[in-house]
C-alpha positions as CSV (number, residue, x, y, z in Angstrom):
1,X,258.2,153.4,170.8
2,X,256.5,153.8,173.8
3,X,253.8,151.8,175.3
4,X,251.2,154.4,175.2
5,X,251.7,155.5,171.6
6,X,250.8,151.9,170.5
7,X,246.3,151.7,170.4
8,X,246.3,155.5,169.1
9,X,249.0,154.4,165.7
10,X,247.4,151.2,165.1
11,X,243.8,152.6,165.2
12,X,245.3,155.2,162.8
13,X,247.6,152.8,160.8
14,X,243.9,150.8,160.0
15,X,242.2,153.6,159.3
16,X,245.0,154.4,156.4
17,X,245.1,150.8,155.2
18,X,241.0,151.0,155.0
19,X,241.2,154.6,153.2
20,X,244.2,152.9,151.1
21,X,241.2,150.1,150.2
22,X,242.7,147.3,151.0
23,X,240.2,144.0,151.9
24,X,238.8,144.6,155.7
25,X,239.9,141.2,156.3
26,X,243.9,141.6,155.5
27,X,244.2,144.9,156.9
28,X,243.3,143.8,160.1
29,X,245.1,140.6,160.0
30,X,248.0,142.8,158.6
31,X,248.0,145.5,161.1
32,X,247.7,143.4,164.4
33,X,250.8,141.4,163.1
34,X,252.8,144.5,161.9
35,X,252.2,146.0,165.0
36,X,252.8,142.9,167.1
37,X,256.3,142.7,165.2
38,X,257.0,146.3,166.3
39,X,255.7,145.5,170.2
40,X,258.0,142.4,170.3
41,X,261.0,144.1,168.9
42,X,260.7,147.4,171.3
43,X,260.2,144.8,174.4
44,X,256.7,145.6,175.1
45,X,255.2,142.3,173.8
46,X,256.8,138.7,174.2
47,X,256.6,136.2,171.2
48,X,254.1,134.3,173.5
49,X,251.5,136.3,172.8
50,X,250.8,135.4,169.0
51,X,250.9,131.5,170.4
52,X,247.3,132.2,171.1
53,X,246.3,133.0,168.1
54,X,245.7,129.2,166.1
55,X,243.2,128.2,169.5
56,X,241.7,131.7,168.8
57,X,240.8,130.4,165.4
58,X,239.8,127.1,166.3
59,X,237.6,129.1,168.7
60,X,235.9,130.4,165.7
61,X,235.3,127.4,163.5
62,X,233.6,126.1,166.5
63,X,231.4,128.9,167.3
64,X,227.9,127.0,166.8
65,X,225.7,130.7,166.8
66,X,227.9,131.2,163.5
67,X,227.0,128.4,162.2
68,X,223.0,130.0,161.7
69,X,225.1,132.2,158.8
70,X,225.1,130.0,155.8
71,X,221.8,128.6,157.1
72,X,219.7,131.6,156.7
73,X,221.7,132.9,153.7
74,X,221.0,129.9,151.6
75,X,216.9,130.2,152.9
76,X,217.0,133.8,151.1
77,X,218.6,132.8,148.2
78,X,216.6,129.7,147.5
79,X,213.7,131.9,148.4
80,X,215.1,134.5,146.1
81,X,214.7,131.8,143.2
82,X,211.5,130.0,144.1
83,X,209.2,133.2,142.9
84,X,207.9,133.8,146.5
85,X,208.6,137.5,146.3
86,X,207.2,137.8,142.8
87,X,204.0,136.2,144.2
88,X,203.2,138.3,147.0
89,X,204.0,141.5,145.1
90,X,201.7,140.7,142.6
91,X,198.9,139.5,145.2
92,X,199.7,142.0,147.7
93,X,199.4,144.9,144.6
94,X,196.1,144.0,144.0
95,X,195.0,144.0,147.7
96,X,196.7,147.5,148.2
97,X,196.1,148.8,144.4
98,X,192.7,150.6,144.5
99,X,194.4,153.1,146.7
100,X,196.9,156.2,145.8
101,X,200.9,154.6,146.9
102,X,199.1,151.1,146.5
103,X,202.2,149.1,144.9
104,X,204.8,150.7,147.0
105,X,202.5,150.0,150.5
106,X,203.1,146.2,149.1
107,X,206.5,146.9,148.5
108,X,206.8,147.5,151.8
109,X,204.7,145.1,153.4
110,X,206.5,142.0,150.9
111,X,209.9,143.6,151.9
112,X,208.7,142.9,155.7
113,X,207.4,139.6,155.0
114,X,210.7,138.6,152.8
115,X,213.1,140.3,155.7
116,X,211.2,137.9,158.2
117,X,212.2,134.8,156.0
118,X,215.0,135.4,154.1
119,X,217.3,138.1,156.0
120,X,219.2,138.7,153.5
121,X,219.2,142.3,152.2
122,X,220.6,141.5,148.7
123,X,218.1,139.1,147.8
124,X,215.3,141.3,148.8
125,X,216.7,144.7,146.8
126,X,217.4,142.4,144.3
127,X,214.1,140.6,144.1
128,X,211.7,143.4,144.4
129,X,213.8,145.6,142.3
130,X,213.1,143.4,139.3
131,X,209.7,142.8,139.3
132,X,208.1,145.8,141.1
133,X,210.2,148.7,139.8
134,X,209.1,147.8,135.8
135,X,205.4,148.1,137.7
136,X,205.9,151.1,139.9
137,X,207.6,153.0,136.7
138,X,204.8,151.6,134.0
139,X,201.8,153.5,136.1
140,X,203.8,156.4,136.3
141,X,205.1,156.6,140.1
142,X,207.8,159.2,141.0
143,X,211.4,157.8,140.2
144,X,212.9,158.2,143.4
145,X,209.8,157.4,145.5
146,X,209.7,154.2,144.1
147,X,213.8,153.6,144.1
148,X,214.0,154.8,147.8
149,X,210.7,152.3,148.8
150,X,212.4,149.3,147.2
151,X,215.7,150.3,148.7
152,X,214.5,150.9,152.0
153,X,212.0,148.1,152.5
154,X,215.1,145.7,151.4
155,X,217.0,147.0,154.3
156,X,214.3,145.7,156.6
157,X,215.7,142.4,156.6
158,X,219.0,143.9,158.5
159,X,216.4,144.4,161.5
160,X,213.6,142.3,161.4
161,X,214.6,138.4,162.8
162,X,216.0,136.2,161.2
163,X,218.8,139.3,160.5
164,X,222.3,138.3,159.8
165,X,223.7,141.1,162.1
166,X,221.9,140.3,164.8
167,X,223.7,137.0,165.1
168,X,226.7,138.7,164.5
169,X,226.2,141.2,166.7
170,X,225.2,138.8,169.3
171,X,228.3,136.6,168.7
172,X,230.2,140.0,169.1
173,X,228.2,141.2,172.5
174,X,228.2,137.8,173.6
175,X,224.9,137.9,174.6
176,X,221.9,135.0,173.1
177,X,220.5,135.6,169.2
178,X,217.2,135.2,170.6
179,X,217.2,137.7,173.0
180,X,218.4,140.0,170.5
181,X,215.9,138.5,167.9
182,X,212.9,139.3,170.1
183,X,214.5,142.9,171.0
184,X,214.5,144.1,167.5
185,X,211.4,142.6,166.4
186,X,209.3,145.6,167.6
187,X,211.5,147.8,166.1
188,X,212.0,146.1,162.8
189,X,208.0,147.0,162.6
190,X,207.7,150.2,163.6
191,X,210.2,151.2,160.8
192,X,208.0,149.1,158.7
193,X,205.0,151.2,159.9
194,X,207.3,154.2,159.4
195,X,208.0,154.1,155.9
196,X,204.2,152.9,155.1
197,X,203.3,157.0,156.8
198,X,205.9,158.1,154.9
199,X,204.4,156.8,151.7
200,X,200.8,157.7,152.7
201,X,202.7,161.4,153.2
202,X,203.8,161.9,149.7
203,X,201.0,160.1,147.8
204,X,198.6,163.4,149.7
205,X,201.0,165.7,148.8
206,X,202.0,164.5,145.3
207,X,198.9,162.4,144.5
208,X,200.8,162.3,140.8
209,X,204.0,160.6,142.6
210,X,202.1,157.6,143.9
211,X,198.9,157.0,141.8
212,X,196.3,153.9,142.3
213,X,196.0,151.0,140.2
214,X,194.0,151.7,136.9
215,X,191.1,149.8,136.6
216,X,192.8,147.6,133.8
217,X,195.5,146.2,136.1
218,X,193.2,145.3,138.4
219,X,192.7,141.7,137.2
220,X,190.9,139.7,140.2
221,X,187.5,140.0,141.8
222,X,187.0,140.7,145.2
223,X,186.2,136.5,146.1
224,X,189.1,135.7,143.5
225,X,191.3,137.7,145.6
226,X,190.7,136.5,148.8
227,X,191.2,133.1,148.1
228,X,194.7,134.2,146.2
229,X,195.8,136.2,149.6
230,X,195.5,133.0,151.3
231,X,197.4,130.8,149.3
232,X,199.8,133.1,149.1
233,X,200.3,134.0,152.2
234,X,199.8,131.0,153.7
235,X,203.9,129.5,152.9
236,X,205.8,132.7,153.7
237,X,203.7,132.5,157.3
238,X,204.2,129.1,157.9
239,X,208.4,129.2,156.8
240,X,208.4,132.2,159.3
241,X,206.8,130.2,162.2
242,X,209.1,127.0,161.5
243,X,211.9,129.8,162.1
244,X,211.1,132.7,164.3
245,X,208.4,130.7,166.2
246,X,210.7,127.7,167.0
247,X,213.3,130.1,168.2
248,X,210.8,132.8,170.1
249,X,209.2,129.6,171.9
250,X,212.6,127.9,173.2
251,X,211.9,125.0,171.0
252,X,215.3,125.4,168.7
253,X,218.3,127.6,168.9
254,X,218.7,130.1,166.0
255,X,221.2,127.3,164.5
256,X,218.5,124.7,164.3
257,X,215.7,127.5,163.2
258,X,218.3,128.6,160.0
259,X,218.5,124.9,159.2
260,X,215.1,124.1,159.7
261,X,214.2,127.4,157.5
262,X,216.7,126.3,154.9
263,X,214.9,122.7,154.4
264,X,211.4,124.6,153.9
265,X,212.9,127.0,151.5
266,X,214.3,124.0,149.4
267,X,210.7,122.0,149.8
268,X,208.8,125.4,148.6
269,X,210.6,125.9,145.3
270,X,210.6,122.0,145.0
271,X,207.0,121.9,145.1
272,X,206.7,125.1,143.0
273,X,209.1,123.2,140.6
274,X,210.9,126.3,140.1
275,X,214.4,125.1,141.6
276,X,217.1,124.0,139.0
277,X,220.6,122.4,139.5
278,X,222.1,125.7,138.2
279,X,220.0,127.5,140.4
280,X,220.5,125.6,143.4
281,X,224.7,125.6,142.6
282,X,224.4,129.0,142.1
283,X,222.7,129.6,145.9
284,X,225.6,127.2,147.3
285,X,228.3,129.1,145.7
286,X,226.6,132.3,147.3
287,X,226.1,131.0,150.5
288,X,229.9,130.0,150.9
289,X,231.1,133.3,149.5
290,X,229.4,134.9,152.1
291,X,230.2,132.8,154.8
292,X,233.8,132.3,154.0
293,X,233.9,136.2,153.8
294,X,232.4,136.6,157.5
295,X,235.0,133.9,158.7
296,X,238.0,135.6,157.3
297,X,236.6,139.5,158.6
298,X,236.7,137.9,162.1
299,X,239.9,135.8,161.8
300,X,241.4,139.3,161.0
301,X,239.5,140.9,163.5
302,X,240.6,138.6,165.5
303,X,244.6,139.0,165.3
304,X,243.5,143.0,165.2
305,X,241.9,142.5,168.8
306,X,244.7,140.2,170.4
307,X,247.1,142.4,170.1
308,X,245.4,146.0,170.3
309,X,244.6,144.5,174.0
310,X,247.6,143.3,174.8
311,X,249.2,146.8,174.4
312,X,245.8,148.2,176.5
313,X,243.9,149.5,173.8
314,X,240.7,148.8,174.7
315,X,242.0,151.0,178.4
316,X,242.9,153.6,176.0
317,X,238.9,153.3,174.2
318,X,237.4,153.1,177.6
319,X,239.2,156.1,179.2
320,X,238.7,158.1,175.7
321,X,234.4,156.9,176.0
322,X,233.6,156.9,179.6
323,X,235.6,160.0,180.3
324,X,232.7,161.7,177.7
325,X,230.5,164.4,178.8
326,X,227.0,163.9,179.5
327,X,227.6,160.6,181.2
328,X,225.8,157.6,179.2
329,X,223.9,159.7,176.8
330,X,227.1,161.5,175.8
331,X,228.7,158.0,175.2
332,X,225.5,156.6,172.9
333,X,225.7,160.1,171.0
334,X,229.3,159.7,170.3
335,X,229.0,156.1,169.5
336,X,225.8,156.7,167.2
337,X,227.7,159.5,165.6
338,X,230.6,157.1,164.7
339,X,228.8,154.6,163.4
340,X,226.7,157.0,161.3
341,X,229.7,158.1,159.7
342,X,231.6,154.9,159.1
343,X,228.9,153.6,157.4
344,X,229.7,155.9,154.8
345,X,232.4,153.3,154.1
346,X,231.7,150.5,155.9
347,X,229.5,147.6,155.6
348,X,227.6,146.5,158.4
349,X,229.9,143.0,158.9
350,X,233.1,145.7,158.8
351,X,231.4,147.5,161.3
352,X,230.1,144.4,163.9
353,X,233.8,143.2,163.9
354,X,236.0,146.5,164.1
355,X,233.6,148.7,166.4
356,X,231.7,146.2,168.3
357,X,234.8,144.1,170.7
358,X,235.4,148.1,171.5
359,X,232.2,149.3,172.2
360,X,230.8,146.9,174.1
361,X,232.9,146.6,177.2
362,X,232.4,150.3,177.5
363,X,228.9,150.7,177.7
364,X,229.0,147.4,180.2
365,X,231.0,149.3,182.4
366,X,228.4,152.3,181.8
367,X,226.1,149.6,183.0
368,X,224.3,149.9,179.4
369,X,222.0,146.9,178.7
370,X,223.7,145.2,175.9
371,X,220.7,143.6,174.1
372,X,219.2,146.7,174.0
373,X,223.1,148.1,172.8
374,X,223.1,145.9,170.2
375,X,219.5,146.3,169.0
376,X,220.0,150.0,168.7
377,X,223.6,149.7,166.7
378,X,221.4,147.6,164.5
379,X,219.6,150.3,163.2
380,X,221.9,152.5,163.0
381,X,224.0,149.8,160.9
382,X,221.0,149.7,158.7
383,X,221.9,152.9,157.2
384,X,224.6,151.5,155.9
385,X,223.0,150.2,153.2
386,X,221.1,153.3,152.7
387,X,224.0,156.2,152.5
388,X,224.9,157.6,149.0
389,X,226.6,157.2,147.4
390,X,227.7,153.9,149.1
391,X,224.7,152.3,150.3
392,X,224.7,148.8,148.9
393,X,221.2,148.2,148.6
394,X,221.8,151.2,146.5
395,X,224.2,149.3,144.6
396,X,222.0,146.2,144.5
397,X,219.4,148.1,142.8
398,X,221.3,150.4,140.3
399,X,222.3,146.9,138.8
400,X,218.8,145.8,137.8
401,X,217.1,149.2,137.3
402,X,217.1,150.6,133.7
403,X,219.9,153.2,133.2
404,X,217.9,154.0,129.9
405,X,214.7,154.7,127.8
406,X,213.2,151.5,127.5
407,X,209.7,150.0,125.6
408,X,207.7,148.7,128.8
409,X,206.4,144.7,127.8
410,X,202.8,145.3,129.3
411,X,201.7,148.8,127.8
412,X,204.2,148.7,125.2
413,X,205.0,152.3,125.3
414,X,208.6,154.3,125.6
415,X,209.6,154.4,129.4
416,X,212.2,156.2,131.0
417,X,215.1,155.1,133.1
418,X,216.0,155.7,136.8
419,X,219.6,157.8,137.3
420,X,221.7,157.2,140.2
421,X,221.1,160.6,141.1
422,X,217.2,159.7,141.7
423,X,218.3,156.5,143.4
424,X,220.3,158.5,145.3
425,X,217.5,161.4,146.2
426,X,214.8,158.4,147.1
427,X,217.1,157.2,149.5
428,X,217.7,160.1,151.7
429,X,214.3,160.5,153.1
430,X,214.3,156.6,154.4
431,X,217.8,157.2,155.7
432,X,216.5,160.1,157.7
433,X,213.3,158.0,158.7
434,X,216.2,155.4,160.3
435,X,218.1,158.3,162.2
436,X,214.9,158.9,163.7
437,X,214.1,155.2,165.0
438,X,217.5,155.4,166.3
439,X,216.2,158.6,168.2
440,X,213.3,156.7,169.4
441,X,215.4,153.5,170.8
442,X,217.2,156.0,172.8
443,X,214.5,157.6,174.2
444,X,212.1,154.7,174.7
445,X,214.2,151.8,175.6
446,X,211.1,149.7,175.9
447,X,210.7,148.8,172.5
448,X,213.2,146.7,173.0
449,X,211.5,145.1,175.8
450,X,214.4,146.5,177.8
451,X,215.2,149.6,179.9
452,X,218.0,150.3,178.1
453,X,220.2,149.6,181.3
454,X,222.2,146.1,183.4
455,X,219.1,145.3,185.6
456,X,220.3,145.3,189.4
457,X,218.6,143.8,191.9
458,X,218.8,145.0,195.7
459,X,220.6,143.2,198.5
460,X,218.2,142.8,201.4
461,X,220.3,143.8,204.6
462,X,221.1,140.9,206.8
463,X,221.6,141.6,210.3
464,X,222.4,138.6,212.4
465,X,221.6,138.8,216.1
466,X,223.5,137.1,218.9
467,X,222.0,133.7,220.3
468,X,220.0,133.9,223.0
C-alpha cells in the first residue's frame, strides 16, 4: 500500500465503522490502530510511533480546561432537581401570559436563563418538556409550535456560556474558554431574540396556535407578581454571575467558575430542601457517565489523530480545503456544509473531536480567526440536536411528551398527545432559524467581537543610517 492511499482509506474505513454503528469512541481507537498495524507492516510507519501514545493520554487526564466538564454537568443536573426551571416557567408565564404566544415567550426566555446556568441541553429539554408542555397543550397551543419552542430553546444552552462545547471546542482549537465564552454570548442571544420573532410570527398569523393566558390561570396580582419575579429571579442571576461573571472579569478560569457554580447549585436545592440522597447519587452517576464518555471519545480521537498525521493526513485535508474555490468563503461553505450534514448522525462531542483537529489548522493557515471559527461551528453544531429524525433534544422530549390521549390534572378534560411526526414538523422551522445565524456569523464577524480573521499588525520599516 502506498503512502498516499493511507488518509483517504482510513477516513473511509471510519466512515464505514460509523455507518456500521459501532461506539465513536472504539472506532476511532480501532481504526488508528488497524491502520497503524498496516503502516508498520508496509514500512511506512516504525513501531515508535504508537510509544507516544500512553504520554498522549496522560496529556489528557491532565488537561485542567477539561476538568470544567463534570463541573458544569453536575450544576445542570442538580439544578435540573432543585425546581429552578419549574419556578421561573411558572413566574415567567404569568409575566408573559396576558399576551397571544405568552407561555412559549417564557419558554424561551427560562430556556435562556437555564442555558446560562446549567449548559446542559438534556436537562433543559428535559425540564421544560415536563412541566410546560402539559401547560402549552391544556390552553390549546399548536402541537408542534410548542414541541419545536421547547426543543429549540433547550438547544440554547449548546451556545449560550457556560456551554459544554465551547470548552471542548476550545480544548480542540487550543484557544482560551473565555474568549470563546464571551464570543458566543452575543450570538447565543440573538438566537434567543430570533426564536422569540419567530413566535410573535406565528401567534399573528395563527392567533389559535399561540393563544393568551385565560383569565383563570392568571392567578397573581399585578404587586403579587412583582414581588414573585424578584425572588425568583433573583438565584438564577446571582448563580450566573458567580459563573459567567467570575470568568468574564478574569477573576476565575472556567475550571474554578464550573466548581464554584456547582457549590451554588447544591446550596440552592439545599435551601429549597428539594435535594435527596437518591437525587444527588443520581446527578453523580450522570455527571461521570458523561464525563467518562467525553474522555474515552478523545482517547480514541486521539490514537485516530496520531497516526492519520503521521501518514500526512492532515496534508492530504489541507491540500483537499485550501485548494477550494472561492478562497476562504469557499472553505467556510464547504466546512458548514459538512458539518450540517454530519449532524444528521453525529452528536456535537462526535463532531468537536473527529472534525475539529482537521479543520482547524486549515482555516489557520487561511489566516481564519479561530475564536470566531469555533464560535461559528458552535452553531452550526447546535443543529445537531435539532435534525429529524436524529436530533437529540428531539429524542429528550419524545420521552416525556404524551404519545397518547390523556385526562389533563388541571382542567380535567380529554387531551391529545404529541406524534413524533409533529415533534418532528416543530423542529424544522428553529433548525432553519439556526442556518440562518450561521449566515449571519459569516457575514457579520462582529458578533463575535472578532473580524472573523488572524489580526496582523504592520512592521514599521526600520532604516538605519550610517554614523556620522
Amino acid at each position: 500500500m502506498s503512502a498516499e492511499l493511507m488518509p483517504p482509506l482510513m477516513f473511509a474505513a471510519l466512515a464505514l465503522f460509523l455507518l456500521l454503528g459501532y461506539p465513536v469512541a472504539f472506532s476511532l481507537a480501532a481504526n488508528g490502530l488497524l491502520f497503524a498495524a498496516i503502516g508498520i507492516s508496509n514500512g511506512l510507519l516504525t513501531e515508535h510511533l504508537l510509544s507516544a501514545l500512553p504520554y498522549r493520554i496522560y496529556g489528557i487526564m491532565q488537561n485542567e480546561t477539561l476538568l470544567a466538564i463534570p463541573f458544569f454537568t453536575f450544576m445542570g443536573l442538580i439544578l435540573e432537581r432543585s425546581g429552578m426551571a419549574e419556578d421561573l416557567l411558572d413566574t415567567i408565564g404569568q409575566v408573559f401570559g396576558p399576551v397571544r404566544g405568552g407561555i412559549a415567550y417564557a419558554v424561551i426566555f427560562v430556556g435562556a436563563l437555564l442555558a446560562a446556568t446549567t449548559g446542559v441541553v438534556a436537562a433543559s429539554v428535559i425540564s421544560m418538556g415536563l412541566i410546560s408542555l402539559p401547560i402549552m397543550l391544556r390552553y390549546g397551543y399548536d402541537r408542534r409550535l410548542a414541541a419545536g419552542v421547547i426543543a429549540a430553546s433547550g438547544t440554547l444552552a449548546q451556545i449560550i456560556p457556560p456551554s459544554l462545547v465551547l470548552i471542548v471546542l476550545a480544548d480542540q482549537l487550543e484557544r482560551p474558554v473565555s474568549d470563546l465564552y464571551q464570543g458566543a454570548l452575543i450570538p447565543g442571544l440573538a438566537l434567543t431574540g430570533m426564536y422569540m420573532l419567530y413566535v410573535l410570527a406565528v401567534s399573528f398569523a395563527k392567533p389559535h396556535a399561540a393563544p393568551a393566558l385565560p383569565l383563570s390561570a392568571r392567578t397573581l396580582s399585578g404587586s403579587q407578581l412583582a414581588i414573585r419575579v424578584i425572588f425568583t429571579l433573583l438565584p438564577p442571576l446571582l448563580l450566573i454571575f458567580l459563573v459567567l461573571g467570575t470568568i468574564f472579569l478574569g477573576i476565575a478560569t472556567p475550571t474554578e467558575g464550573g466548581a464554584m457554580g456547582a457549590t451554588g447549585a447544591l446550596a440552592l436545592a439545599l435551601i429549597k430542601r428539594r435535594l435527596t440522597r437518591v437525587q444527588l447519587k443520581q446527578a453523580l452517576d450522570a455527571t461521570a457517565k458523561l464525563s467518562s464518555f467525553v474522555i474515552f471519545i478523545l482517547i480514541g480521537s486521539t490514537v485516530f489523530s496520531l497516526v492519520f498525521r503521521a501518514v500526512n493526513g492532515d496534508l492530504w485535508v489541507e491540500q483537499l480545503l485550501v485548494n477550494l474555490p472561492g478562497g476562504k468563503l469557499g472553505f467556510l461553505i464547504v466546512v458548514n456544509l459538512l458539518v450540517f450534514v454530519l449532524a444528521f448522525f453525529l452528536d456535537f462531542f462526535e463532531l468537536a473531536f473527529i472534525l475539529v483537529p482537521l479543520l482547524a489548522p486549515v482555516a489557520d493557515k487561511l489566516g481564519i480567526d479561530l475564536v470566531w471559527f469555533g464560535v461559528l461551528l458552535a452553531v452550526n453544531m447546535q443543529t445537531s440536536f435539532m435534525h429529524p429524525p436524529f436530533g437529540f433534544a428531539l429524542f429528550y422530549l419524545r420521552s416525556v411528551a404524551p404519545k397518547t390521549d390523556y385526562v389533563d390534572k388541571v382542567s380535567g378534560q380529554l387531551t391529545g398527545g404529541v406524534s413524533t411526526g409533529q415533534i418532528y414538523w416543530g423542529a424544522v422551522p428553529f433548525v432553519l432559524i439556526q442556518i440562518l445565524m450561521v449566515a449571519l456569523v459569516i457575514a457579520f464577524p462582529g458578533l463575535t467581537g472578532s473580524h472573523g480573521e488572524t489580526a496582523t499588525v504592520d512592521t514599521p520599516l526600520k532604516i538605519d543610517l550610517p554614523a556620522q
